[in-house]
N, C-alpha and C positions, 0 to 999 in steps of 0.2 A: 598584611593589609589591615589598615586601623577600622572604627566604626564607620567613620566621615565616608572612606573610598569603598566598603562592602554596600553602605546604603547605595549609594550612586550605583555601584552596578546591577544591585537587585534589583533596583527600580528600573534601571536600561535593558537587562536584562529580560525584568517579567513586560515591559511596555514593547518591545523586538517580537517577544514570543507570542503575546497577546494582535499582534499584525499577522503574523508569520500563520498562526489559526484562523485569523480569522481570513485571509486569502486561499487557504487550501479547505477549509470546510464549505464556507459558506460562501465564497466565489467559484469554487474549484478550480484555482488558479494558482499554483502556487510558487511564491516567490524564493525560494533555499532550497535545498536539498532536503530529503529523510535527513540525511548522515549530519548535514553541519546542525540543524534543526535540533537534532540528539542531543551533538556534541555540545547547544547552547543551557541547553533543559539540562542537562549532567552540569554545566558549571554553576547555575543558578538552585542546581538541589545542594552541591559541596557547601557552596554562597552560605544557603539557609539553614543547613544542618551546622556548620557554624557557628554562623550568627541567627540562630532563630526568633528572634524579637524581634527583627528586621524583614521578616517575611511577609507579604501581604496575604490577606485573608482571601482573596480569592486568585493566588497565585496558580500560573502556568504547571506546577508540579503537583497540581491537587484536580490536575484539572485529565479528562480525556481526552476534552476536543468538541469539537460542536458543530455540526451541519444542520441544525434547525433554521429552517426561514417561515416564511408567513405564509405559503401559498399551500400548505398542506396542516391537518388536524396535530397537536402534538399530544403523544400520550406518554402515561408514565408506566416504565417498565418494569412490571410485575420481580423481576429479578436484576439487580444491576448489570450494566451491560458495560466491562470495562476493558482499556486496551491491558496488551502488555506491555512490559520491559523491553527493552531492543538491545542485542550486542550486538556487532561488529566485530568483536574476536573472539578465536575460538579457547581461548584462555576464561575469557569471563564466562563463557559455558560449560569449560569445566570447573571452575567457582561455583557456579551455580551446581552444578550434579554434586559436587564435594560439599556443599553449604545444605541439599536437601537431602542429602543419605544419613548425615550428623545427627537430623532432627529425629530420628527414627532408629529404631535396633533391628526392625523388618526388612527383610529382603526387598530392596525396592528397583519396580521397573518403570520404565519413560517410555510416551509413546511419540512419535516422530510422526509431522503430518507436513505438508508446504503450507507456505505462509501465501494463502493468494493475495493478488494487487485488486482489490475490487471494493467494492461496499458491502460494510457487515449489514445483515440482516437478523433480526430477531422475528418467526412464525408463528403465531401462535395456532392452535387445535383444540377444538370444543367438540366432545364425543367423537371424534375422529374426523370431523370436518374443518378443512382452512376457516381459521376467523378476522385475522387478521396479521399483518406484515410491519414492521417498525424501523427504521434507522438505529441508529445505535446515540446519536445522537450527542446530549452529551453527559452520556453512560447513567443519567437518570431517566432523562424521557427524549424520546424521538420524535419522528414523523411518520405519523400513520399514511405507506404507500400501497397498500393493500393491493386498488383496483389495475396499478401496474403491476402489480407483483403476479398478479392472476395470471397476465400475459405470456407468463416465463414458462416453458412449456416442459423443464426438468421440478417444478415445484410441482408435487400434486396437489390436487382441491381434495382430495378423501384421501383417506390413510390406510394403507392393506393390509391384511392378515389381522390378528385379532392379538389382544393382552396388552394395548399401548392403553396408557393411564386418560382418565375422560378425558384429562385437559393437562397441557402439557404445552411447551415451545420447544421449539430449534432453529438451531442458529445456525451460521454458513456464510458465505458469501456470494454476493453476483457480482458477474465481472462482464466485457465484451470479449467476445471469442478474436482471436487477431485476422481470421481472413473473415468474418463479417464488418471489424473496423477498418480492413486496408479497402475493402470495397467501397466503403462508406465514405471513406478518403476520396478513392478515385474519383467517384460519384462528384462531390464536393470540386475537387480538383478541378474537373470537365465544366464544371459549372460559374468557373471563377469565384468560388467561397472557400473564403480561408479555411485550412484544414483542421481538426481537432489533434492535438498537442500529443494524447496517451489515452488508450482502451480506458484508466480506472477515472479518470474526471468526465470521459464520455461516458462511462457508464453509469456514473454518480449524477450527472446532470439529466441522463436518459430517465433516472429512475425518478427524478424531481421532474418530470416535463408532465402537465396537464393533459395532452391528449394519449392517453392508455393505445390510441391505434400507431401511433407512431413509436410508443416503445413496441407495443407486438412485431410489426416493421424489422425492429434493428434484433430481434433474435439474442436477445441478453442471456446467459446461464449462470449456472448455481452449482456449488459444493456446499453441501448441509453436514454438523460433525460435530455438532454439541445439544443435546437431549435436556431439558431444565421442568421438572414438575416434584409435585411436593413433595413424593416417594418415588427414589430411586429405580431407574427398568431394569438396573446391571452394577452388581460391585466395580466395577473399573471405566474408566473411559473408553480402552478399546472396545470392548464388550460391549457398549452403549452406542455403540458407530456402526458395529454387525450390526446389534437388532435394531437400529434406525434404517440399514438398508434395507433389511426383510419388510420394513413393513412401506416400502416402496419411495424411500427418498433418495435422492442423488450424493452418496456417498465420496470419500476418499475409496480409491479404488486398490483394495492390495495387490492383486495381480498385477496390479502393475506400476508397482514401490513406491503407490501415491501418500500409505501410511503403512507405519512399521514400527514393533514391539520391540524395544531395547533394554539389554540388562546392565549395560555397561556404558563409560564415556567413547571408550572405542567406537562400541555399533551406532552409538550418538554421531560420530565423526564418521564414520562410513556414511552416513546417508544425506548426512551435509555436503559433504566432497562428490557424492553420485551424482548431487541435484545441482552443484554451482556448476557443473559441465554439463547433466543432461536437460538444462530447466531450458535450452537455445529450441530445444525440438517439439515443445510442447503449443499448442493452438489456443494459449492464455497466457498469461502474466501473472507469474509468480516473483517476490522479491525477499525470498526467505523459506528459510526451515522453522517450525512451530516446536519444542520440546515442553511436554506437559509431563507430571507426575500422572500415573496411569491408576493408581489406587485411590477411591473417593474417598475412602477414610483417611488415606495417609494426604489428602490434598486438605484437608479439613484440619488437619493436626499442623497443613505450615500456614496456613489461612491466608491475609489479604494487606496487604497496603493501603493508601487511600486510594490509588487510584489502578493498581494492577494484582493480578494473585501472584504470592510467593512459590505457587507449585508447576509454574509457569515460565518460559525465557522465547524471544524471537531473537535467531540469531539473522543476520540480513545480509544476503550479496553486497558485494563490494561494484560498484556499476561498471558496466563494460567499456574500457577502454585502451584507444590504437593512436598512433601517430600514423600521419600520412601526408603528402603535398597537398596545398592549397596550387590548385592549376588557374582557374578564375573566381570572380562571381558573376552570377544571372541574377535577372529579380522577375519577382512574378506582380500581377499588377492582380488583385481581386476584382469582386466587382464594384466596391464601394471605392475602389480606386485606392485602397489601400497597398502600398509596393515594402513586397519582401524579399529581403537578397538571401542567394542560398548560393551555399559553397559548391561549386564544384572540385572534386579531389580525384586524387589518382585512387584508383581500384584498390580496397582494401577488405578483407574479411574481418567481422566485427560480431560478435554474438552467432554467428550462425546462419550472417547472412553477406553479400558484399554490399559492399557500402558507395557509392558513386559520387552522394550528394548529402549536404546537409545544411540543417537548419543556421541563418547566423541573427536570427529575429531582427533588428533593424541598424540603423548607420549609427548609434549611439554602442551598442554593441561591439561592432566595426571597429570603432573609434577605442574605447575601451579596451579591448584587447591589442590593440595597435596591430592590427593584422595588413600582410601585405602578399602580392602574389608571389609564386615559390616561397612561402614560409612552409613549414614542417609546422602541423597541428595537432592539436590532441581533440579525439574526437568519443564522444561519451555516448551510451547508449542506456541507458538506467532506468526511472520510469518514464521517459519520452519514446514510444514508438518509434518519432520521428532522430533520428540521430542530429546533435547538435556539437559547433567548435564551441571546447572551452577552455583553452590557453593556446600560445603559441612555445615552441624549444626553441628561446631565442639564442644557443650555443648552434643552432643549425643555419640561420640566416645568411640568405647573403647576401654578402659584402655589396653589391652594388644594389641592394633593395631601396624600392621610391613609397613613400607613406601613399595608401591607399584612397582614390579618388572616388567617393559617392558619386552616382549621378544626380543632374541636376537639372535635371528635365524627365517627363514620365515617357517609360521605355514605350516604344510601336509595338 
């Protein structure tokens, strides 16, 4: 690739990535996958590393991400607030383990936590009292959501047991629990209002809604599991996640292999491998294992990137998915009169659950896939609650299949 054809893509590139943020932060709507999303950002860091003359100064690889809008205070966070790295195989996680044992002669351990699907939050604590709550933003300043965050009834307002530092923050996530959003669906559903897509943009949007009594309502929760004040509570991260529970925050829970102490890439992949098969049974959405370096000294010695830590990797499921019959479509009509066709399919188990029905969002869609009835479909279950078609195995079709008829009149 000459200069002429790397510019053109950098710039296609960073202007794809720069939409792609801005529909999933600050619409909560997003239009790519994690996975392909990655795979764009990894070709535009190759691009730039490169050709780095060519890179724009405020490029997508320097960047977190952004959900700041204007209807909330924004503040600037006392410590930066940034994402990580993402793999997708388990080769680059062991890269990653063989790349941070190199940096060091120390016996080194990793602690293993789930990656939840939800909004990061940054809390902060004045003398042991809530002071306030932040977004994460984009990894410099956020949105102060404080008086929602009150409402969450795993965050405490005071801080227990004694020896936590005056002032202090922690971090975590909140997410929606899945049988408070399948309710909330229903609800909607009964009511002829289009239903919400996935737990983590309902919960990102719950947390940005103005009336504080309608998040209390939806029952949002929390996993807290990173400690940040100006003197350390505990040599190691694990050790900093105990005394955060003791002193009464909603923890990763060991008992029950929600985080775990690894010496090795092995026990690294034992608890990946647990969680891509037991993560169907759990009452939240998770889309990942977290592996962090567990020593604050030895995380300090591999330090930071511009926009991730080096003593840090999220490795991310691969999203659920089945083939099955397309038997019809139905369509549902809202109340704004908006009409969505939804698949009807033969009975298939999918994540943990059977599958009946699913999303096909509208006749452009349809169209686009060339979908017809009896085709054989691939049906994806990922961060949508709701299961949606997204190809057809057109080696299965058959032979006397008719291109599919939208209707063209609103259904009775």
């Amino acid at each position: 690739m000459n200069q002429d054809e790397a510019k053109l893509r950098i710039d296609t590139l960073t202007h794809e990535l720069e939409e792609h943020n801005h529909h999933y932060y600050i619409q909560n709507n997003p239009t790519i996958s994690d996975y392909d999303f990655d795979q764009l950002l990894k070709e535009l860091e190759a691009l730039e590393t490169q050709f780095p003359t060519l890179a724009h100064q405020n490029s997508p690889t320097k960047r977190v991400g952004g959900d700041i809008t204007k209807k909330f205070k924004s503040v600037v966070h006392d410590y930066p607030m940034l994402s990580l790295s993402n793999s997708y195989s388990k080769e680059e996680i062991a890269e990653f383990e063989s790349r941070a044992r190199k940096l060091t002669e120390a016996d080194m351990e990793y602690v293993c936590e789930l990656k939840y699907d939800g909004v990061a939050i940054g809390i902060k604590y004045v003398n042991g009292i809530f002071e306030r709550a932040v977004t994460r933003g984009d990894g410099a300043k956020g949105e102060d959501v404080s008086a929602n965050v009150r409402t969450i009834k795993t965050i405490p307002m005071r801080v227990r047991g004694e020896g936590f530092p005056s002032e202090f923050e922690i971090r975590g996530e909140i997410f929606f629990p899945l049988d408070g959003f399948q309710k909330l669906n229903e609800a909607r559903e009964q009511s002829g209002e289009p239903l919400y897509a996935n737990p983590r943009n309902t919960a990102s949007g719950t947390l940005k809604n103005q009336d504080s009594s309608l998040v209390a309502d939806r029952n949002l929760d929390s996993y807290l599991y990173g400690v940040y004040s100006r003197d350390r509570i505990a040599p190691t991260h694990y050790d900093s996640v105990k005394q955060a529970g003791e002193w009464g925050f909603h923890v990763p829970d060991e008992r029950k292999n929600m985080i775990r102490l690894c010496k090795s890439i092995d026990e690294i992949m034992d608890f990946i491998n647990y969680w891509d098969e037991a993560r169907h049974a759990l009452n939240f959405e998770i889309d990942g294992v977290v592996i962090k370096v567990n020593d604050f000294m030895q995380q300090e010695d591999l330090g930071y990137t511009a926009k991730s830590p080096r003593w840090a990797i999220a490795y991310k499921f691969k999203a659920a998915e089945v083939t099955t019959e397309l038997e019809s479509v139905a369509y549902q009509v809202g109340r704004t009169g908006a009409i969505t066709p939804v698949a009807n399919l033969s009975p298939v188990l999918l994540a943990g659950t059977t599958v009946r029905r699913a999303s096909l969002h509208n006749a452009d869609q349809i169209e686009k896939l060339d979908l017809r009835i009896g085709d054989h479909v691939y049906v994806e279950k990922g961060g949508e609650i709701i299961p949606k078609v997204t190809a057809v195995e057109m080696k299965q079709r058959p032979a006397d299949s008719l291109p599919f008829q939208y209707i063209t009149h609103c259904p009775e």
